[in-house]
N, C-alpha and C positions, 0 to 999 in steps of 0.2 A: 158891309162885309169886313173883317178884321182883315187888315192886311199889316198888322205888326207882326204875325207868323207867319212861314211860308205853309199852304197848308199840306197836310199828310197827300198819301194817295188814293184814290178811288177807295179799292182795296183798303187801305188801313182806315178808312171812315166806314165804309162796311163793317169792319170789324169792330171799331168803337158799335155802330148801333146793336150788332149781337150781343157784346160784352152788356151794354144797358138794360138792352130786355133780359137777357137772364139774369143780372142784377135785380132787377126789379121781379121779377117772376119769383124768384127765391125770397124775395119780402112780400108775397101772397099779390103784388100788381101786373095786373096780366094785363101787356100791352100787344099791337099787332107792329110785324118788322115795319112794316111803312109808319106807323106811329113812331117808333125808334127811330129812323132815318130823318123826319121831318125835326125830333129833337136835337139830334147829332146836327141837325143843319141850322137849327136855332143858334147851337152852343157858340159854331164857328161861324155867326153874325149876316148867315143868310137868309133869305126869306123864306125857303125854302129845299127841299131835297136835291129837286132837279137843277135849279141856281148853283148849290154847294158843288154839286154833281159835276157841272159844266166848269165849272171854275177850275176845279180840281185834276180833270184831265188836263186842262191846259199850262196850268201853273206846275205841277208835279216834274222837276226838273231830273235830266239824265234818266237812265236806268235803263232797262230792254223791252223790249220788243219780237214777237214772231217774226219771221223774213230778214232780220237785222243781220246784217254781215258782222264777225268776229275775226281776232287772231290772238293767240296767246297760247298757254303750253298747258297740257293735260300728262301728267305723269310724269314730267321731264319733256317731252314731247311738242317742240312747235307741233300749230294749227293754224288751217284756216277753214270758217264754216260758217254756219246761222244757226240763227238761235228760233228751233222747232217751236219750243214753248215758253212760257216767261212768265211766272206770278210772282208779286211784290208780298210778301209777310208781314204781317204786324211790328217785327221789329227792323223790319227794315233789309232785312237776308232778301234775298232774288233767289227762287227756286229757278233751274232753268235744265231744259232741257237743248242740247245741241247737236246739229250733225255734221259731221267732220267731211269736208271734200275729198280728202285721203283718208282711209282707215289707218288707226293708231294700232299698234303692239302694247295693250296694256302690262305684259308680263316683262320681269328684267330677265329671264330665264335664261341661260342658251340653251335648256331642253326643250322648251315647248312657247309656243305666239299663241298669244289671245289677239285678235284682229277685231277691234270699236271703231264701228262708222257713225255711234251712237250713243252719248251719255248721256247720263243726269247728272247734273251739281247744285250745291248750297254755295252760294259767294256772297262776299260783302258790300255794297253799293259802290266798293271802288273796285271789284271785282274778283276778289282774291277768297278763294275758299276756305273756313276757318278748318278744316280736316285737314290735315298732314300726314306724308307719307314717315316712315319710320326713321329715315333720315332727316326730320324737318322742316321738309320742304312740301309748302301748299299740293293739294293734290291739283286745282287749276287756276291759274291766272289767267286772266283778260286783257290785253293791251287795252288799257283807255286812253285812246284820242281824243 
């Protein structure tokens, strides 16, 4: 097993094996995703899919998690919540969905409340949203403990 890299996550070796077979499928080599997988687990010096597989949940440090307890600020906004849903991207962004213990005022108005028990955000694996509100200030941060 290489252990001179720390390696990607689940998720982003899945995606290596997509990116391969349509690679190769676009140079007329038609392979099946488990043929992909079992390369991609070649490359990263395992014997296997399910090896790479195994290894790589466990080594894949930090990032989120379903049920995960959160706090940090949505709009200006402390929170405190979990994190409903959590996928890791290819380039390393955390897609994440969260739901707030209090509902948020997403609006600055004093005419009108938008009231969010519920968002979606893009952040960066130290948890900070690359979107910005018009003031330029991230639309969420994440306390990382």
């Amino acid at each position: 097993m290489n252990t001179t890299k720390t390696l990607p996550s689940r998720d982003m070796l899945k995606a290596q094996a997509k990116r391969l077979r349509a690679d190769l499928t676009a140079r007329g080599q038609v392979i099946s995703h488990a043929q992909a997988l079992e390369t991609i687990a070649h490359q990263w010096g395992a014997r296997d899919w399910n090896t790479l597989s195994a290894r790589a949940s466990t080594q894949h440090p930090g990032g989120f998690a379903p049920g995960q307890r959160v706090t940090g600020r949505y709009l200006g906004h402390p929170f405190q919540g979990e994190v409903k849903a959590a996928r890791q991207s290819a380039n390393g962004f955390w897609s994440l969905t969260l739901r707030f213990d209090t509902a948020i005022d997403v609006v600055t108005s004093p005419l009108f409340s938008s009231m969010r028990r519920q968002v979606s955000a893009t952040v960066t694996p130290k948890g900070v949203s690359p979107q910005k509100t018009s003031d330029g200030q991230p639309h969420m941060v994440l306390d990382m403990a």
